[in-house]
C-alpha positions in Angstrom: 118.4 137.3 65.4 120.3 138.5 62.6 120.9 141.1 60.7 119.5 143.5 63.6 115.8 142.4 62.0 113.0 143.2 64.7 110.8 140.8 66.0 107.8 140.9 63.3 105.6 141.2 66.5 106.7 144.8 66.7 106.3 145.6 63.3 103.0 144.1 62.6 99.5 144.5 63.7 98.3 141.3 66.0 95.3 139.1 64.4 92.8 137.6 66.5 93.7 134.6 66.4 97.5 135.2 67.3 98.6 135.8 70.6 101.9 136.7 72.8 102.5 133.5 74.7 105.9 134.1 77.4 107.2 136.8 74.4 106.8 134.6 71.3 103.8 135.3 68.9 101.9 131.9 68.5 100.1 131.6 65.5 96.9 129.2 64.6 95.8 130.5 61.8 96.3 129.4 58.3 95.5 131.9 56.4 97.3 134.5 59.0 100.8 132.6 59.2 100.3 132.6 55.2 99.8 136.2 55.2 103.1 137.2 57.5 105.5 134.8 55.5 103.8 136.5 52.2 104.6 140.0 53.6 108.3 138.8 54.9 109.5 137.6 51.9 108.3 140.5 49.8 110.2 142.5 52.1 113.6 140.6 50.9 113.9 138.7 54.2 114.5 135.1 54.3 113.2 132.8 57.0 114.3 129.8 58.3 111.6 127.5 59.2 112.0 124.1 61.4 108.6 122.0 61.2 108.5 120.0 64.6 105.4 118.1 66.0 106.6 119.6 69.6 108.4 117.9 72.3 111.3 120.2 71.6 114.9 118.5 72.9 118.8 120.0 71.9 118.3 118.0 68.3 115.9 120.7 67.1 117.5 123.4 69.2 120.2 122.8 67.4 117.9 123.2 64.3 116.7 126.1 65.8 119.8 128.1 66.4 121.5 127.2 62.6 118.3 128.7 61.4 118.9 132.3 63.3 122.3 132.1 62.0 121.3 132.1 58.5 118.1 133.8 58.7 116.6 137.3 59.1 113.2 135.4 60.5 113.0 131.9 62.2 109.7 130.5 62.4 109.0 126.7 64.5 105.8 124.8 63.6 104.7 122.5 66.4 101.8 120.0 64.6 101.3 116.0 65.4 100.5 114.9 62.6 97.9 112.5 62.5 98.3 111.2 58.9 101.8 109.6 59.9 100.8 107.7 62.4 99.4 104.0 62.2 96.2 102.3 63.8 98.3 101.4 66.3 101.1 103.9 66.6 101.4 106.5 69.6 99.4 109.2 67.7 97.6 109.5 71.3 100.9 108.9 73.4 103.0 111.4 71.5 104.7 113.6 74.3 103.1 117.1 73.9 103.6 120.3 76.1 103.1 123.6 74.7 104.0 125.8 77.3 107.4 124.3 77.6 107.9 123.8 73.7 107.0 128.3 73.7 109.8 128.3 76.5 112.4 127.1 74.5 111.6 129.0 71.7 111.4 132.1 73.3 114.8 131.8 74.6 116.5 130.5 71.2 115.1 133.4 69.6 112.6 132.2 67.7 110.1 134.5 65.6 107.0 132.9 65.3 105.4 129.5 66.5 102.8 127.8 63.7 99.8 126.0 65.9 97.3 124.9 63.6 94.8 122.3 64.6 94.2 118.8 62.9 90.9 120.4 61.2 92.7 123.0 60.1 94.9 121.2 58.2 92.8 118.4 57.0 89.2 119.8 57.1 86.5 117.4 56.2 86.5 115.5 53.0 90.4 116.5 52.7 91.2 114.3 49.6 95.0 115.3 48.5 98.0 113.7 49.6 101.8 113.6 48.4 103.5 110.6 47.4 107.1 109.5 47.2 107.6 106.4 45.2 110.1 104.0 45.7 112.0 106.1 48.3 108.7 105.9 50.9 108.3 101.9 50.7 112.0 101.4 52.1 113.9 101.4 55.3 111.2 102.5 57.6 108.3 102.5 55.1 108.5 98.7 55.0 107.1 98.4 58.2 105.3 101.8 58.3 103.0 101.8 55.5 101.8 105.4 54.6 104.2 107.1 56.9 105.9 108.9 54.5 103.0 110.0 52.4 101.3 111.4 55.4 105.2 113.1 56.4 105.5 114.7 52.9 101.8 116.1 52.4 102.0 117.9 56.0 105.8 119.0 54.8 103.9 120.3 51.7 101.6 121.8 53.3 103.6 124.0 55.7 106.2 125.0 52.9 102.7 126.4 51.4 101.4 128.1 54.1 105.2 129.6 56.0 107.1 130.2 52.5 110.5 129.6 54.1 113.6 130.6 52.1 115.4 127.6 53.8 113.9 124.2 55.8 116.1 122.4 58.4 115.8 118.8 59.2 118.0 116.3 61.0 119.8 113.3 59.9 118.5 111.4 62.4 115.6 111.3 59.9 118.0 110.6 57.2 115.3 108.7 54.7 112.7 111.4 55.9 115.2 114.1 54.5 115.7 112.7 51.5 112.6 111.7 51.0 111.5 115.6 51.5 114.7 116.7 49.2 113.6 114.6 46.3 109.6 116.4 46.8 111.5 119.7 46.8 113.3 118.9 43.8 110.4 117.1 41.8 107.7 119.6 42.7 110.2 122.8 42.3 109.5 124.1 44.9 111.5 127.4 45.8 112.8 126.1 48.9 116.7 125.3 50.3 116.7 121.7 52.2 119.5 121.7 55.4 120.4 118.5 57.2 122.0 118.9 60.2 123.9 116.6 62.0 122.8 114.4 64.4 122.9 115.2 68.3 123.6 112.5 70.4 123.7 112.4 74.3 126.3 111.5 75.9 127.1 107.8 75.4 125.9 108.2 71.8 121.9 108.1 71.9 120.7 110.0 69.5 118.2 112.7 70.9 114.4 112.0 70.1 111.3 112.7 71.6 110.7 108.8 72.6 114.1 108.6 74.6 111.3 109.4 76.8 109.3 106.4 77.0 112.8 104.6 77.7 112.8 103.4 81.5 116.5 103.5 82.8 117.2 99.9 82.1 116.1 100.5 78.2 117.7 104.0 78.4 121.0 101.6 79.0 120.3 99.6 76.7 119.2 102.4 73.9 123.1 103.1 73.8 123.8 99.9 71.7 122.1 101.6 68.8 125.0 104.0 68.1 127.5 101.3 69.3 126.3 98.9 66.6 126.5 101.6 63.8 130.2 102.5 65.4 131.1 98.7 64.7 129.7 98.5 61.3 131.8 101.4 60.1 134.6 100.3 61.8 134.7 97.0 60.3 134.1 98.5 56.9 137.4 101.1 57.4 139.3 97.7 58.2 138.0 96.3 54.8 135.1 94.4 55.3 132.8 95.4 51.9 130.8 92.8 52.6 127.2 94.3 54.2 125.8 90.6 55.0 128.2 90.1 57.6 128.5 93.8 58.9 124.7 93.7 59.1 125.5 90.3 61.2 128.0 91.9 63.8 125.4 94.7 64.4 122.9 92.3 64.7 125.0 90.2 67.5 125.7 93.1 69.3 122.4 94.2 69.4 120.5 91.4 70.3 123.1 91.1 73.6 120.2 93.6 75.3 117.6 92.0 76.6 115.2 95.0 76.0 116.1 95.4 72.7 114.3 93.7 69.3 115.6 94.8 65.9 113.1 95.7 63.2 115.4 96.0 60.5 119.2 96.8 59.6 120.2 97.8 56.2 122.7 99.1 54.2 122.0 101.1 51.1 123.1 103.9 48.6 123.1 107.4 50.5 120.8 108.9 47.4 118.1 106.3 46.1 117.5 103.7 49.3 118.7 100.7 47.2 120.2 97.9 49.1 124.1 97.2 48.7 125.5 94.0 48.7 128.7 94.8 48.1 130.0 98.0 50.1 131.1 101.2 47.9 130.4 104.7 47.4 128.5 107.0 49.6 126.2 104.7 51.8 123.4 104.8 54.9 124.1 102.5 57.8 120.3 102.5 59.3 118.5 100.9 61.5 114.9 100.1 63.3 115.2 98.7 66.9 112.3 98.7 69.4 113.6 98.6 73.1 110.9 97.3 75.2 107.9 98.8 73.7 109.8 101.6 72.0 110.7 102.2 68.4 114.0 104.1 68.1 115.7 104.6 64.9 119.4 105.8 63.7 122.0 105.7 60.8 125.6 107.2 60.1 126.6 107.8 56.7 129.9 106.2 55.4 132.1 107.3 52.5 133.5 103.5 51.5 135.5 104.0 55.2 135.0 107.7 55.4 132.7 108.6 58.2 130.6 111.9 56.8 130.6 115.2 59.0 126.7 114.5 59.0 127.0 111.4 60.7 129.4 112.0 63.5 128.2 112.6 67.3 127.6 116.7 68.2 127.6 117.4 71.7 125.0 119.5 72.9 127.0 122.8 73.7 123.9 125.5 75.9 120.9 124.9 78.4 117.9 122.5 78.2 115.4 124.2 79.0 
C-alpha cells in the first residue's frame, strides 16, 4: 500500500459483523463500512474504491492495483446487483465465488472487501432509484431497458456508504462510465471518476466475467469482436468518414462466425451517445454481439484516425490467481 498506511484492520477495533477472511477484512455491514470510510477520510486519507459484482479477472486487477498506487486505502465491493438485471438475464447464472474473489484481493493488497446482501441494499418497500436520461436509453440501454438505472442507483449507493476519494471503472464499460461521470457531475458528488484502459487477452478479447460461458469454439470466435473494431478504425485512418459503411465492414466481418449474432453496432460522439453519420471529432466505436447464447460487448475510442490511449490493448503484466 502506499504511503506506509497500515492495514485499517490493525488500527481499528473488529465489528461483529466483520471478519478476517485469508487476511483481508470482509465487511457486510452498511452502517459499519459507512463508519470506517467516515473515520478514514477524516483522518486525511484518501481511498480508492473499485465496485465489482465479483468474478474478479486481470480487468479489475488492473483496477485494483492503479487504485493502491494512488491511494492510502483501497476498498473492493463485490455485490450482484439485482436491479440491472432483466426478467430474463443471468441474474441467477452470474459467476460468483467469494473465496477466490478474497484470494485475489488479499494478494493485490486490498484494504477492505464490501459484502452487503440484496436486503441490505434494497430492504422492503425500497422506492428510490437514479436515473440517467438520454445517456441510459442508448447503446446498450436500447435493448436493456432499466439497466442503467438499476447500475447508477447501486453506484450511488456505494459512493454513499464507502466515501471514496477516487472510483475506478473500465472502458470496457465505456457508456457505463460515462453514464456514472455525468451522475457524479450532476449530483456533485465529491468523488474523482478513473477509466482505465481496457485489458484484453491475448488475441484481443477483452476480459469479462462471461468470457466464461464461451465454449472454445465461441471463445474462437469471441476474438472477431476486437478484430471488427481494429477494421473500423483502420478504415477510418485511411479516410473513410463515412460510419454507414464502416458499421457495414464490421458487420461482414462479424457475421463470418457462425456463433456469433450482432445486437447492435454504432458509432457515436465519445461525450453525449449521439449517433454520427458523418465521422469527426472524438468518437465511440461500440458494439453488442451475442456468441452463442452469450452477450459480450466492446468499443475503442477514435480521435477522427487517432486511436485514444484508453482504447488500445494492455497486456496483462502479474499472476491470475
Amino acid at each position: 500500500m502506499g504511503n506506509n498506511v497500515s492495514p485499517v484492520r490493525n488500527t481499528r477495533a473488529m465489528g461483529k459483523k466483520s471478519k478476517i477472511s485469508n487476511g483481508v477484512r470482509i465487511i457486510k455491514s452498511i452502517k459499519e463500512m459507512s463508519s470506517i470510510s467516515e473515520a478514514i477520510r477524516q483522518k486525511g486519507k484518501t481511498i480508492g474504491f473499485v465496485p465489482t459484482m465479483g468474478a474478479l479477472h486481470k480487468g479489475h486487477i488492473s483496477l485494483i492495483r492503479q487504485a493502491n498506487k494512488e491511494n492510502d486505502f483501497v476498498i473492493v465491493s463485490i455485490f450482484v446487483n439485482p436491479t440491472q438485471f432483466g426478467p430474463k438475464e443471468d441474474f441467477k447464472k452470474y459467476t460468483r465465488n467469494l473465496k477466490q474473489d478474497t484470494e485475489i484481493c488479499k494478494k493485490e493488497g486490498v484494504d477492505m472487501i464490501f459484502f452487503p446482501t440484496p436486503d441490505s441494499m434494497y430492504p422492503k418497500n425500497y422506492k428510490t432509484y437514479v436515473t440517467v436520461n438520454d445517456l441510459s436509453d442508448r447503446l446498450c440501454g436500447k435493448f436493456r431497458p432499466g439497466h442503467f438505472k438499476g447500475v447508477t442507483t447501486v453506484v450511488s449507493k456505494l459512493f454513499n456508504i464507502a466515501q471514496p476519494s477516487v472510483a475506478y471503472f473500465g472502458q470496457k464499460d465505456a457508456q457505463q462510465s460515462i453514464i456514472i461521470k455525468r451522475m457524479a457531475q450532476d449530483l456533485n458528488m465529491p468523488v474523482k471518476i478513473k477509466v482505465m484502459p481496457t485489458i484484453r487477452e491475448a488475441d484481443g478479447l477483452a476480459t469479462s466475467s462471461r468470457n466464461l460461458y464461451l465454449n472454445q469454439e465461441e471463445r474462437e470466435d469471441a476474438a472477431v469482436l476486437y478484430q471488427a473494431l481494429i477494421t473500423a478504425k483502420k478504415l477510418i485512418n485511411q479516410g473513410n468518414l463515412n460510419s454507414s459503411r464502416v458499421i457495414q465492414k464490421m458487420r461482414q466481418l462479424i457475421s463470418k462466425k457462425k456463433s456469433a449474432k450482432i445486437q447492435y453496432i454504432e458509432i457515436v460522439d465519445q461525450e453525449n451517445l449521439t449517433p454520427l453519420h458523418k465521422i469527426r471529432g472524438k468518437l465511440l466505436i461500440a458494439l453488442a454481439v451475442f456468441i452463442g447464447k452469450t452477450r459480450l460487448i466492446d468499443n475503442i475510442i477514435v480521435k477522427q484516425g487517432r486511436f485514444s490511449s484508453q482504447s488500445k490493448s494492455v497486456p496483462f503484466k502479474g499472476t491470475l490467481y
